[in-house]
C-alpha positions as CSV (number, residue, x, y, z in Angstrom):
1,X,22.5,-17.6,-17.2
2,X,22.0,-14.9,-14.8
3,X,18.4,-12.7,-13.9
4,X,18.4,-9.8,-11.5
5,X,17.1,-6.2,-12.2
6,X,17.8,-3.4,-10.4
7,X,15.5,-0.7,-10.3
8,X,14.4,2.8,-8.9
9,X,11.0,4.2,-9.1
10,X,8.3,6.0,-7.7
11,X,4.8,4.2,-6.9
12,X,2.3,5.2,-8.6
13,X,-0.2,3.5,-6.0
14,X,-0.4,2.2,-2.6
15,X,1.3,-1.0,-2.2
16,X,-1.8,-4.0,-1.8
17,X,-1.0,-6.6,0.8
18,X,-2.6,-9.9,0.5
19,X,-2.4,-12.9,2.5
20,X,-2.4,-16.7,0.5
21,X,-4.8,-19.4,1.4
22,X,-1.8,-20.8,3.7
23,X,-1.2,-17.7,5.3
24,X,2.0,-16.1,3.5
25,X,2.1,-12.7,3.1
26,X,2.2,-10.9,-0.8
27,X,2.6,-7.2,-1.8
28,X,2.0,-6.4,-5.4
29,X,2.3,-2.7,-6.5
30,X,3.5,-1.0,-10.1
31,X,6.6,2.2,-10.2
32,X,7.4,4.3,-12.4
33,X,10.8,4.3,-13.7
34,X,12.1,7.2,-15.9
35,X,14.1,5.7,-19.3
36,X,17.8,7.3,-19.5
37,X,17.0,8.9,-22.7
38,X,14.2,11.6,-24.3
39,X,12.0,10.7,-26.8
40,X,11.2,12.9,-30.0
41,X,10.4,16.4,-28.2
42,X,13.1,16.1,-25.5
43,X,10.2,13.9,-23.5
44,X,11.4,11.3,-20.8
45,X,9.9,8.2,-21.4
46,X,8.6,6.5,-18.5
47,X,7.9,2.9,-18.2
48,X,5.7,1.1,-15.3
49,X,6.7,-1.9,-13.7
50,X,4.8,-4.5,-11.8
51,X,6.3,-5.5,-8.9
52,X,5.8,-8.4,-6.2
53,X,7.5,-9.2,-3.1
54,X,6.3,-11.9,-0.7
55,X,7.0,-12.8,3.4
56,X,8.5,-10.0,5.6
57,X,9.5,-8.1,2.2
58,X,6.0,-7.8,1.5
59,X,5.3,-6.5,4.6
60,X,8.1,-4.0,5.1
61,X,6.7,-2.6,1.6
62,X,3.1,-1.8,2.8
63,X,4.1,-0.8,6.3
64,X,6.5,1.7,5.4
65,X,6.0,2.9,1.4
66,X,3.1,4.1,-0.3
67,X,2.0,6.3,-3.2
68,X,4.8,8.4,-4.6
69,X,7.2,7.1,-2.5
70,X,10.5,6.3,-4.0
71,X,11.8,2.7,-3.4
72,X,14.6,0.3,-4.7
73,X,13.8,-3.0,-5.6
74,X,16.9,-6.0,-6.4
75,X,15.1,-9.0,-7.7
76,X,14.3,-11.2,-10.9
77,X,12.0,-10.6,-14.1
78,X,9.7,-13.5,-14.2
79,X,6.6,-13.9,-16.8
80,X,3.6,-16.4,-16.3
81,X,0.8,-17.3,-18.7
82,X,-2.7,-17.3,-17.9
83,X,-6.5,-16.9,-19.2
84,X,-8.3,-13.8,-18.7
85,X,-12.2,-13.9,-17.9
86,X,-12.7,-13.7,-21.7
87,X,-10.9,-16.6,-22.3
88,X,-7.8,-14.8,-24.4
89,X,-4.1,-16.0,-23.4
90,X,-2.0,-13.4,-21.3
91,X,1.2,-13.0,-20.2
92,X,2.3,-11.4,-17.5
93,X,5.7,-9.7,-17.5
94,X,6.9,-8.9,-13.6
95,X,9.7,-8.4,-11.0
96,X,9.7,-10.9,-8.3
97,X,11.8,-8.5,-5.7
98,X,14.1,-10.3,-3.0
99,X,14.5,-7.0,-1.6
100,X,13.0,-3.3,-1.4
101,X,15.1,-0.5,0.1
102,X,14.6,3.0,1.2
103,X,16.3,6.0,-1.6
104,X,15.1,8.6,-0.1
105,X,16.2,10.3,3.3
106,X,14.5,10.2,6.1
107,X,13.7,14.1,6.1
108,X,12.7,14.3,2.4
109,X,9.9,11.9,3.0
110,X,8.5,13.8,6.3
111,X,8.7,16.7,4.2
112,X,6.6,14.9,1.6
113,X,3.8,14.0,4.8
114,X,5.0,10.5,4.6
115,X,7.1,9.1,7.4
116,X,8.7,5.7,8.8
117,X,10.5,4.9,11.3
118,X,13.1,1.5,10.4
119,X,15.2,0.8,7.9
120,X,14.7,-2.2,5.4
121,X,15.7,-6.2,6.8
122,X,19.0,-6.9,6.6
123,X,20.9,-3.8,6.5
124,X,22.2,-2.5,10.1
125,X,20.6,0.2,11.9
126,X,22.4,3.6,12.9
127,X,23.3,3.5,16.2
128,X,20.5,5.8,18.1
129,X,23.4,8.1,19.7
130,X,26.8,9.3,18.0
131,X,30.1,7.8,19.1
132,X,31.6,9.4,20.5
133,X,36.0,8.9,20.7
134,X,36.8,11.3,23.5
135,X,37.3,8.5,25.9
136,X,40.7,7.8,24.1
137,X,44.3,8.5,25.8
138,X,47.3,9.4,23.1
139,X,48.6,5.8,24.5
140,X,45.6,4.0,22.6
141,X,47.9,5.4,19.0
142,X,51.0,4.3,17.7
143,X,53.3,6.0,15.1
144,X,53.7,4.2,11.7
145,X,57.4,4.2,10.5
146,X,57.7,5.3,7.3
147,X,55.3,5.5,3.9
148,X,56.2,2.2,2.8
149,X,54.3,0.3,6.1
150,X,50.8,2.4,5.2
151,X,48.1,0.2,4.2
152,X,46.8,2.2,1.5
């Protein structure tokens, strides 16, 4: 059996960062994610997820996201039952997300009045200044025989 989803959406409010009675950290928000196909009229269909990501994830959301952004989210669909305050049985239908993720560029969302400054846990940051390979002598290459010995 296997349980991940994938998504990309847009907020549709500011991420809301809670802390548990023990002290762990929990981001809930909703996004909007456009269906692939039009309804009757040519219309895009939109459907709105609820999202929640806990620990460091939950943090990096409401740091650096918030209304409108758009964000990718890897994680698994998980329901829960409960009782509302009038006593009716619910079900909740949600993505628990191991991991948000920039889709955006930096620029668009500046643009947009929103802006950041790191990029999301575990994925490497750019290197702050170009490399630069101009410090190399013709010495450091060496001519491959033939187009049989190419690696690709």
């Amino acid at each position: 059996m296997y349980n991940r989803a994938i998504l990309i959406g847009r907020l549709t409010a500011d991420p809301e960062l809670k802390q548990t009675q023990s002290g762990i950290s929990v981001c809930s928000f909703s996004i909007a994610v456009d269906r692939a196909y039009s309804g009757r009229g040519g219309e895009r269909q939109t459907d709105f997820i609820n999202i929640v990501t806990w620990r460091q994830q939950a943090e990096f959301v409401s740091k650096y996201f918030s209304k409108g952004r758009l964000i990718g989210i890897e994680g698994s669909i998980q329901t829960r039952n409960y009782e509302d305050r009038n006593g009716n049985k619910r079900t909740a239908v949600e993505v628990v997300a191991d991991r948000a993720f920039f889709v955006d560029s930096k620029s668009s969302a500046q643009n947009s009045g929103t802006s950041y400054g790191a990029v999301a846990p575990n994925r490497p940051a750019a290197p702050a200044e170009p490399v630069s390979y101009s410090s190399g002598s013709f010495g450091d290459f060496e001519e491959i025989e033939g187009e049989d010995d190419l690696p690709f």
